[in-house]
C-alpha positions as CSV (number, residue, x, y, z in Angstrom):
1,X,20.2,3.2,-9.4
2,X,21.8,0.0,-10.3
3,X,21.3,-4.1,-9.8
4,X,17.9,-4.9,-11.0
5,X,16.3,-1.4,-10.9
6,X,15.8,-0.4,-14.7
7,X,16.5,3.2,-14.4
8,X,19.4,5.5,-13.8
9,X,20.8,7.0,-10.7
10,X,20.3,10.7,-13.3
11,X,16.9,9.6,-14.6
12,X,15.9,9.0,-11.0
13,X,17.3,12.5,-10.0
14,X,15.8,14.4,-12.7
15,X,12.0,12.5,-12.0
16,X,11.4,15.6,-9.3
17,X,13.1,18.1,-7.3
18,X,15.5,17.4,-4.7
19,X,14.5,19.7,-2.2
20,X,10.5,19.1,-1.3
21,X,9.6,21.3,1.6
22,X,8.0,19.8,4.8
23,X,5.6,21.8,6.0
24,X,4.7,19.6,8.6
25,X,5.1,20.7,12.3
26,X,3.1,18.6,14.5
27,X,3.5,15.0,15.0
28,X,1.9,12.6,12.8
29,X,-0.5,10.9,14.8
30,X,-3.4,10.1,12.5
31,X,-4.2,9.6,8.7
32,X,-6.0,12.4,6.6
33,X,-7.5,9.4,4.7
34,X,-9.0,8.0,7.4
35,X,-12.8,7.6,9.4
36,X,-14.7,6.7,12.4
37,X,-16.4,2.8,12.5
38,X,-19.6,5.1,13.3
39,X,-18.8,7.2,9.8
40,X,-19.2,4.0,8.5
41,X,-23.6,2.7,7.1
42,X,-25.2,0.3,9.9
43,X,-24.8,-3.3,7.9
44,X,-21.1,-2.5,7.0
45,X,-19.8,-1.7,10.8
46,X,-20.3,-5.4,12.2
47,X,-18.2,-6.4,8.5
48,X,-15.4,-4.2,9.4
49,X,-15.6,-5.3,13.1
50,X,-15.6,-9.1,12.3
51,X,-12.9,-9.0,9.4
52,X,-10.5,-7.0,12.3
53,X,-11.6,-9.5,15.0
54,X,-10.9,-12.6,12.7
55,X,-7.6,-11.2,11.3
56,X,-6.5,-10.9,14.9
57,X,-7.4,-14.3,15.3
58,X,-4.8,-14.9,12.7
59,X,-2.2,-13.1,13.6
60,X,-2.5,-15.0,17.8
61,X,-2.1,-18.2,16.1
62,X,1.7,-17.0,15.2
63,X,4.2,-18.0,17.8
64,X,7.5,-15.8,18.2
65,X,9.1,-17.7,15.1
66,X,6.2,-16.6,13.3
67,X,5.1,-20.1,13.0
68,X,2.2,-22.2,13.2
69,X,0.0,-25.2,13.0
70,X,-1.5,-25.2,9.7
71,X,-4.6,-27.3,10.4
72,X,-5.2,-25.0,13.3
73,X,-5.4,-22.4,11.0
74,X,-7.6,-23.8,8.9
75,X,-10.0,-25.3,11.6
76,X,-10.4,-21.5,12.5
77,X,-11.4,-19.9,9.7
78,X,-14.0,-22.6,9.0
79,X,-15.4,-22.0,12.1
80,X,-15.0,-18.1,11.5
81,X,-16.7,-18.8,7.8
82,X,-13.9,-17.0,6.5
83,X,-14.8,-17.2,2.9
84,X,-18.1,-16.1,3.3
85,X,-16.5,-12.8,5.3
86,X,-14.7,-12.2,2.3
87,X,-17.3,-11.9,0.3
88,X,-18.9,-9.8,2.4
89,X,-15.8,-7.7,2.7
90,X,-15.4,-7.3,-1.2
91,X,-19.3,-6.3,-1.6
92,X,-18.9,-3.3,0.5
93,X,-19.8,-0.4,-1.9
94,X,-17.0,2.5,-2.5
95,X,-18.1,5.2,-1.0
96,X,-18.9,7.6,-4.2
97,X,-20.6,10.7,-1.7
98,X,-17.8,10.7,1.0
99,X,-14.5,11.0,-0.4
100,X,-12.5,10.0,2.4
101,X,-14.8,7.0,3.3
102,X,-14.7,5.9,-0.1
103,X,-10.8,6.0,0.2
104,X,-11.1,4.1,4.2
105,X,-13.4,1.3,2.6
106,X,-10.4,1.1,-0.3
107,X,-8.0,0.5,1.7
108,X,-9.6,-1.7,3.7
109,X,-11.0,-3.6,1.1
110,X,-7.9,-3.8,-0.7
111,X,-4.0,-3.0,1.3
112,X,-2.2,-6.4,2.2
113,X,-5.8,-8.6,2.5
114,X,-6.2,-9.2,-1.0
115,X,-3.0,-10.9,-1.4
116,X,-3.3,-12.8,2.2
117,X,-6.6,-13.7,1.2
118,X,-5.1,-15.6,-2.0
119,X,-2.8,-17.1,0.6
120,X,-5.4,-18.7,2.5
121,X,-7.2,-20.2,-0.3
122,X,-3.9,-22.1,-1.7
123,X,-3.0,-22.7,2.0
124,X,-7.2,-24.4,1.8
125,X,-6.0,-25.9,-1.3
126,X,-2.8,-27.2,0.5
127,X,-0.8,-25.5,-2.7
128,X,1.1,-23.2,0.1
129,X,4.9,-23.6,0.2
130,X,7.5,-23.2,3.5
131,X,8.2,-19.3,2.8
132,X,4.4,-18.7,2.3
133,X,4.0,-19.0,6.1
134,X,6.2,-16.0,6.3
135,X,3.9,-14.1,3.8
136,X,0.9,-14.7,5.5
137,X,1.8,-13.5,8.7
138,X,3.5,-10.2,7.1
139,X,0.3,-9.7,5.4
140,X,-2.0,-10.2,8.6
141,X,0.1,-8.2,10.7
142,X,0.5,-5.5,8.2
143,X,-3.4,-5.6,7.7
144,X,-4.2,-4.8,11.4
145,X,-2.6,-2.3,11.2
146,X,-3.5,-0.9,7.7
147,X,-7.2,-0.7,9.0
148,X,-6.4,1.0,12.3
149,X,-4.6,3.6,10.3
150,X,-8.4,3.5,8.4
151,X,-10.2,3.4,11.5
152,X,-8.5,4.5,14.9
153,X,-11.7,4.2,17.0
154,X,-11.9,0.5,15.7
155,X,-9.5,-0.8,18.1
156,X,-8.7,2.1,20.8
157,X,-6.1,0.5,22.6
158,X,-3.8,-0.6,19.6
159,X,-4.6,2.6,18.3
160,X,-2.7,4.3,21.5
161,X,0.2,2.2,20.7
162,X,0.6,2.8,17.2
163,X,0.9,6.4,18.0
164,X,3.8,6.3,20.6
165,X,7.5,7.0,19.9
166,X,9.3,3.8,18.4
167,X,11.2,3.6,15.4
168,X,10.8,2.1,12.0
169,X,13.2,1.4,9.9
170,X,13.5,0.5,5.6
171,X,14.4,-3.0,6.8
172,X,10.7,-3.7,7.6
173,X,9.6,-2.8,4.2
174,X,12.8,-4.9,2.8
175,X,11.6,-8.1,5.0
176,X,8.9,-8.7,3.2
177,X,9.5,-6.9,-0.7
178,X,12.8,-7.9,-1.3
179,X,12.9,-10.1,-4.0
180,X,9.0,-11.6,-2.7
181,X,6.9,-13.8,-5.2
182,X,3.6,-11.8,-4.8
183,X,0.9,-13.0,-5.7
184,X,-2.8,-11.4,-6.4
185,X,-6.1,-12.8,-7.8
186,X,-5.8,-10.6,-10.4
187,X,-2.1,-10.8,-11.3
188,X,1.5,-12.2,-9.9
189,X,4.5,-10.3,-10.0
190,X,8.4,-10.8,-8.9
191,X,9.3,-7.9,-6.7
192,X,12.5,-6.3,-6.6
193,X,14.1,-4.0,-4.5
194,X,17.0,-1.6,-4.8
195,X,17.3,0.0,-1.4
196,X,20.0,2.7,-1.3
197,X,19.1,3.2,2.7
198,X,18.3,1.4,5.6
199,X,17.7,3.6,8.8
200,X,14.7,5.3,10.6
201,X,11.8,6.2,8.2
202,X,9.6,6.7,10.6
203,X,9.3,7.4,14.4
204,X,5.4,5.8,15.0
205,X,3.8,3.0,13.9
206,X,0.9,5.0,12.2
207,X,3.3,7.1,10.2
208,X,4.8,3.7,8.9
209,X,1.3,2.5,8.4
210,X,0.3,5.3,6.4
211,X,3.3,3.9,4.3
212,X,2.5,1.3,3.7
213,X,-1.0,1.9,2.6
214,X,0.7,4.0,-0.1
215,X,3.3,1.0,-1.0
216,X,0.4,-1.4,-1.4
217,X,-1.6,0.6,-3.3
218,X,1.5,1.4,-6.0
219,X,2.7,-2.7,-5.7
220,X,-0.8,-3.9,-6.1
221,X,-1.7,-1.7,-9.3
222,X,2.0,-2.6,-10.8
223,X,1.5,-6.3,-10.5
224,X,-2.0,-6.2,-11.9
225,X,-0.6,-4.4,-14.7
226,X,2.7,-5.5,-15.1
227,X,3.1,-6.9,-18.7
228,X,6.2,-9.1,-17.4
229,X,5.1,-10.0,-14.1
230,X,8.1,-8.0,-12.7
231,X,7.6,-5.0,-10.3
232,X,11.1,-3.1,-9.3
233,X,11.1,-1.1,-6.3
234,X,13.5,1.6,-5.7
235,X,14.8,3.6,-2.6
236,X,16.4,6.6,-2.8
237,X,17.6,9.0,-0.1
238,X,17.7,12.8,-0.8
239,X,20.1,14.1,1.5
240,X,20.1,17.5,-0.4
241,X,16.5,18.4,1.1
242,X,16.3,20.8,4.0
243,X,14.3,18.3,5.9
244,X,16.0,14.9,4.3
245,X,13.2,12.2,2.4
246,X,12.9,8.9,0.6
247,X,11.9,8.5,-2.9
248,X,10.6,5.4,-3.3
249,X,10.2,4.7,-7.3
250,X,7.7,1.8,-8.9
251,X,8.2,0.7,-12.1
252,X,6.7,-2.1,-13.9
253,X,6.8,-3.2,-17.6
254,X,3.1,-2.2,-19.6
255,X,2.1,-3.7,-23.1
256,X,1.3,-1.2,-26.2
257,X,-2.6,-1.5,-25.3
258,X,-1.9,-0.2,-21.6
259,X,0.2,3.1,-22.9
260,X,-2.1,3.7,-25.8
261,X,-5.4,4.5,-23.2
262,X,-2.9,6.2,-20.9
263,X,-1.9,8.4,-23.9
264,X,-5.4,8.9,-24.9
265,X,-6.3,10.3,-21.4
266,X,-3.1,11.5,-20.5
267,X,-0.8,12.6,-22.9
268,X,2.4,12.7,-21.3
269,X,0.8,14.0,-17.8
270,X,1.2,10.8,-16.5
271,X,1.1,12.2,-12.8
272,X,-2.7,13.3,-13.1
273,X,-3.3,9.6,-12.4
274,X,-2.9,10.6,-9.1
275,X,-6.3,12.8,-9.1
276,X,-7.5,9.0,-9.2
277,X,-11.0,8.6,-10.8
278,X,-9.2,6.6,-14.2
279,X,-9.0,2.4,-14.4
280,X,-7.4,0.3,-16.9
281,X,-8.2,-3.3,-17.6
282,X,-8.1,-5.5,-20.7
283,X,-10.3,-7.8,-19.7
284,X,-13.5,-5.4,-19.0
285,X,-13.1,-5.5,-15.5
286,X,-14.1,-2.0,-14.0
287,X,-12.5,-0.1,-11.0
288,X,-13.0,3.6,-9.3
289,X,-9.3,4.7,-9.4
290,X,-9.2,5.4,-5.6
291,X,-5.7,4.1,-4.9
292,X,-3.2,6.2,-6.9
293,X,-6.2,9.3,-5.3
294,X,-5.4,7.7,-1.8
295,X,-1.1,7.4,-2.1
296,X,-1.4,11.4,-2.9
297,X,-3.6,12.5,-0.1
298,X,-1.6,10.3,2.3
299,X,1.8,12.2,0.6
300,X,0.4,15.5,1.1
301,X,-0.8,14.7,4.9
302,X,2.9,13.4,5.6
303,X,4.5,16.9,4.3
304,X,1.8,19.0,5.5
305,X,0.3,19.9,2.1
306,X,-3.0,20.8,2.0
307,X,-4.1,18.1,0.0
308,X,-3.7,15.5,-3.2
309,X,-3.7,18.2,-5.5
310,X,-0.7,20.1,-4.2
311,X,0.9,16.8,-3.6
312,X,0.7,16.3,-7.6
313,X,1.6,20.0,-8.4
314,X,5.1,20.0,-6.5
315,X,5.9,16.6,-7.5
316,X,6.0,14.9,-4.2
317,X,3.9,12.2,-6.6
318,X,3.9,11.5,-9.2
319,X,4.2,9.1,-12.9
320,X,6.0,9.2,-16.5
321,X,6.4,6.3,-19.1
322,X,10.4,5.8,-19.9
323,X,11.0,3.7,-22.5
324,X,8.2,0.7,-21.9
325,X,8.3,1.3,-18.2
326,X,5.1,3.1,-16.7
327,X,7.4,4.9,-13.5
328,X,5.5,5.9,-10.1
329,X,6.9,7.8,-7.6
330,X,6.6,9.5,-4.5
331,X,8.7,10.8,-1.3
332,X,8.3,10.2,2.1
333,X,9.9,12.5,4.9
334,X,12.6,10.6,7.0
335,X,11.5,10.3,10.8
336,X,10.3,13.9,10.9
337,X,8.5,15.4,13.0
């Protein structure tokens, strides 16, 4: 690759094989990693219920330019007690029993809503500026649909239409990662894009949401941990495959302290991270390691693997340092079946 992405169009190649079977033959019309609101305990369903409902609230307030009135906005979410349902929202308990659920409340917790909720507060703090507006409507529409992907039965109807025929293309992941200031409570980063295609990726809205889940959750751990406050974002088409796929590559700068624990647990099997269940943080906070766990089991489901594990074993995921990068990848079958 070349521009701002750090690594070679041969180190690229040689991260995986080329030719990553798709075992696949049925359409992909729901998430492995994903639960019914009645999977979900008693006092959490009406939390998950009102953070849709309110983020819907959100998105109406957008008019075609995806423009609005920003005390309008605000006036809303007071009346919603917005920053109390956050709380709420971040309190809910990972799921340590149920595996999937666990990986649901994750996402849900986590996906696009983190950064839009840090949107909202400067927006509060009337810090926001003109391109923000932009942001917060990507995130809020990108959210919707990250939690029906989570939860199908939360909103039937959507549901239904996330699962027809209609084509998504690269450029919607380019309109809103190319070269974006994103910002997180826990860390800012500069992403940049090297996108060496731009056609069909995916022929339903719930395939390209299960994308994104796994872009978010790569994005948001690189710009926590990004030593520079750089993320760089690759896409690269393998043509050579029998059934053609994307690699998309993550790479972010990591400080001496972040390599030595990753050498300490990993050696140089950087690509067990994706069993999940490991956390880094140098300031004591604590995490589950669901997210890197979620992207492979979401991998796997898009190829017809039978799981996380095999995505891991035939490198359809995967992670390696080079140089003082830490490198993430993982491939995404173009628009098939």
């Amino acid at each position: 690759m070349t521009g701002a992405f750090p690594l070679s169009d041969e180190t690229i190649k040689a991260l995986a094989p080329c030719n990553l079977p798709l075992l696949r033959r049925d359409p992909f019309v729901r998430s492995v990693s994903s639960a019914s609101i009645l999977d979900f305990p008693p006092e959490v369903q009406p939390v998950v219920r009102r953070l849709y409902d309110t983020l819907l609230a959100v998105f109406g307030r957008f008019d075609q330019a995806r423009q609005l009135d920003y005390h309008d906005l605000l006036h809303m979410l007071r009346e919603a007690g917005w920053n109390d349902l956050i709380n709420q929202v971040r309190s809910i308990s990972l799921s340590q029993h149920n595996l999937v659920l666990g990986q649901v409340i994750h996402d849900i917790r986590g996906g696009s809503l983190q950064a839009l909720a840090l949107q909202l507060q400067l927006l509060e703090y009337d810090q926001i500026r003109p391109a923000d507006i932009e942001r917060i409507y990507l995130l809020t529409r990108d959210h919707l649909k990250i939690m029906r992907n989570c939860v199908p039965d939360l909103d039937p109807v959507r549901t239904a239409r996330d699962i027809e025929l209609r084509a998504h293309g690269v450029d919607l992941l380019l309109e809103k990662w190319q070269r974006a200031d994103y910002r997180l409570p826990d860390g800012t980063a500069q992403i940049m894009v090297d996108a060496r295609y731009n056609g069909v990726v995916a022929d339903r809205c719930v395939e390209f949401s299960a994308l994104d889940r796994v872009v978010y959750n790569l994005i948001n751990n690189a710009t926590r941990h990004s030593a520079d406050h750089r993320v760089m974002v690759g896409i690269y088409p393998l043509f050579e495959c029998q059934s053609p796929s994307l690699r998309f590559v993550v790479a972010n700068q990591i400080d001496s302290l972040q390599r030595s624990a990753l050498e300490q647990r990993f050696g140089q099997q950087w690509s067990q991270l994706f069993r999940g269940g490991f956390t880094f943080s140098s300031n004591g906070s604590h995490g589950h390691g669901f997210g890197l766990a979620i992207c492979a089991e979401l991998v796997a489901n898009a190829y017809g693997l039978p799981n996380g594990a095999a995505a891991i074993a035939g490198s359809y995921v995967g992670a390696r340092p080079h140089g003082d990068l830490f490198v993430a990848w993982f491939h995404w079958p173009i628009a098939a079946p």
